[in-house]
N, C-alpha and C positions, 0 to 999 in steps of 0.2 A: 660410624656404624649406626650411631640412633638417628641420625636425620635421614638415613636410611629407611630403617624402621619406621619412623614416624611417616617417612613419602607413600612407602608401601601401604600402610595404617589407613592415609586418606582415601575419601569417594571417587572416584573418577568424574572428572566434569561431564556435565551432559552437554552433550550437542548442541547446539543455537537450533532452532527450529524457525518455520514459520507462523504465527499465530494468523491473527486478524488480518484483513484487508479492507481498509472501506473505502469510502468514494464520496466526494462532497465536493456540489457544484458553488463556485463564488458565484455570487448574488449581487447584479450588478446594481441596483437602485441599493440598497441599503448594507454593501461592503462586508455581509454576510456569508459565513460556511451554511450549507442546506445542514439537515440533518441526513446519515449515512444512506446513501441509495443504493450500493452495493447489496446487488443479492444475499442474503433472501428477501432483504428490503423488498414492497410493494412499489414501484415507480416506473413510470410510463417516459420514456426519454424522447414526445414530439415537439419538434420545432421549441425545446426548451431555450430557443436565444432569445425570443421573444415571450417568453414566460407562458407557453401552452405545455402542455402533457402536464406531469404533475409537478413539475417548476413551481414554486410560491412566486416566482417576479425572471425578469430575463437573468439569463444564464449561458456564459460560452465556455468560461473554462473550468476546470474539472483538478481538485486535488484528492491524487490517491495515496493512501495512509497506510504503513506497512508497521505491521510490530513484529518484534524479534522477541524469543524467550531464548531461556537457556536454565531454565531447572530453579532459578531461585536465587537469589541476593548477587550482591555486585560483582560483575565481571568485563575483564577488559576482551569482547572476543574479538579474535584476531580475521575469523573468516570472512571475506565480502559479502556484503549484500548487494548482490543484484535484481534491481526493479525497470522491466521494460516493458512497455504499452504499446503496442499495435494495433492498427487500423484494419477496414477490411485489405484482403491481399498482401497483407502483410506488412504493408506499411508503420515503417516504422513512425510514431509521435513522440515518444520521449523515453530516454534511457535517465540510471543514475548507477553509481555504484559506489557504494559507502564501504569503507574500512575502518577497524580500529572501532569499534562501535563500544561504549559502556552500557552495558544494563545496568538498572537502578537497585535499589536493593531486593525490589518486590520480582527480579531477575528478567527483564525485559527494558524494552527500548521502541521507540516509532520512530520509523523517518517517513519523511515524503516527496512526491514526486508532484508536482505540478504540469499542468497537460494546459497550454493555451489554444485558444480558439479552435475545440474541439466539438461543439453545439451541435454541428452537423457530420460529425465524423463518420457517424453509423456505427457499427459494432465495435467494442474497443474492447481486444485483452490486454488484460494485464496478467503480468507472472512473475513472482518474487524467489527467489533464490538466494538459500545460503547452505552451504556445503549439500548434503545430500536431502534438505528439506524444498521441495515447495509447492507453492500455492498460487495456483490463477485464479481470477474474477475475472467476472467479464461484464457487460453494459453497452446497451443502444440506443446510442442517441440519432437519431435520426432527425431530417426538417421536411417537408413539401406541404403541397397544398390541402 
């Protein structure tokens, strides 16, 4: 009857949410993350494989960063997280989907997704999903003359 009590007593867990999403181009001369260009970031994504638009050096592939919350201190959530990235037309470029996720104590988690030789993809969404949260970003990377 009291561990009854006592279950009753407690908060209800909050939901996993989506927080953050950013976007960071590897940096092929010096094995570098860019700093985040995910909107609202300022970044011009031309001909970024050869280090023009606002590329600091060449650049093809693209890691997208996803954080999970969930209210606060450690938790095992059980929901999936799903992260997939699309091209124009919908092409798909990279899926993931994580289970079993720990948040830290500070109640959140990152995972990420990695996108190869996407420098000239053009428009790229992303949209992250976990139970009834999410969040898309999007980014154009585009190349020509």
């Amino acid at each position: 009857m009291l561990a009854l009590l006592l279950a009753a007593a407690a908060p209800a867990a909050q939901a996993p949410t989506i927080g953050t999403v950013r976007m960071h181009l590897f940096l092929e001369e010096t094995g570098k993350l860019s700093p985040n260009i995910a909107p609202p970031a300022e970044f011009t994504g031309w001909n970024t494989i050869i280090g023009e638009g606002s590329a600091p050096e060449a650049a093809n592939d693209l890691l997208v960063v996803v954080e999970v919350r969930n209210g606060g201190g450690e938790a095992n959530l059980t929901q999936p997280l799903i992260v997939v990235a699309r091209g124009p037309k919908g092409k798909l470029l990279g899926q993931r989907r994580y289970t079993n996720l720990l948040s830290s104590g500070e109640g959140r988690v990152w995972k990420g997704l990695w996108l190869g030789d996407v420098g000239c993809a053009g428009h790229i969404e992303v949209t992250a999903t976990i139970g009834r949260s999410t969040r898309k970003s999007a980014i154009d990377l585009d190349c020509g003359e």
